[in-house]
N, C-alpha and C positions, 0 to 999 in steps of 0.2 A: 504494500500500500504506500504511494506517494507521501500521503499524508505522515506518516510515519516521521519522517525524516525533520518537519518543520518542530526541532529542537531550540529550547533559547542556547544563543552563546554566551556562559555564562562571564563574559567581559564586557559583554554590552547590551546585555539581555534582547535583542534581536534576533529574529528566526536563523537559524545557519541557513536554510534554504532558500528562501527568497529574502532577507535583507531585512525584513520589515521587524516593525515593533514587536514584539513575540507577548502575549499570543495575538501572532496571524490569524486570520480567517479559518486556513485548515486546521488548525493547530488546536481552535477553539472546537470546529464539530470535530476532530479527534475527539477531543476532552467530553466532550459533552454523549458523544458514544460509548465511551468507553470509561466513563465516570457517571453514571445516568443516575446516581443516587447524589440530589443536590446539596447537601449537607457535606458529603462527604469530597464534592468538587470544591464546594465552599473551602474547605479545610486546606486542603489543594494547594487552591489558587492565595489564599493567606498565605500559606507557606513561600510559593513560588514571590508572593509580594514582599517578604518579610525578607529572603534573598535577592531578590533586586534592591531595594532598597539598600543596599552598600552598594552596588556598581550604581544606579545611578541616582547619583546623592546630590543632583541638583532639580528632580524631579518634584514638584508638590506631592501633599498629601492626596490633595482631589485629582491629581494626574495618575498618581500609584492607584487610587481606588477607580477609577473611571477605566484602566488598560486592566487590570488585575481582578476585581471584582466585581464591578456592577454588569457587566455583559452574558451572565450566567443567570440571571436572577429571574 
């Protein structure tokens, strides 16, 4: 699966595959297929925001929360 691949780089938390802000598009219906219980994507994606936030530490709060969490909800 294509999808598969769109990993963040954890230096600049960007998709390795296409470049972009991770999570990407596919990256998300990855997640959201293969995390279907929303509590526990929730947990997830906390996590994944709790490690981005030291690479990018000139990010807001409401940037972290808007790429990280609200797009799951």
């Amino acid at each position: 699966m294509a999808e598969a691949a769109h990993q963040p780089d954890p230096t600049t938390y960007d998709c390795l595959r296409c470049g972009k802000a991770w999570p990407c598009r596919p990256a998300r219906r990855r997640l959201l297929a293969h995390i279907p219980d929303r509590l526990q994507l929730g947990m997830r994606m906390w996590a994944e925001l709790e490690q981005a936030s030291y690479v990018l530490k000139d990010a807001s709060p409401e940037e972290l929360f808007e790429r990280f969490l609200k797009w799951w909800r």
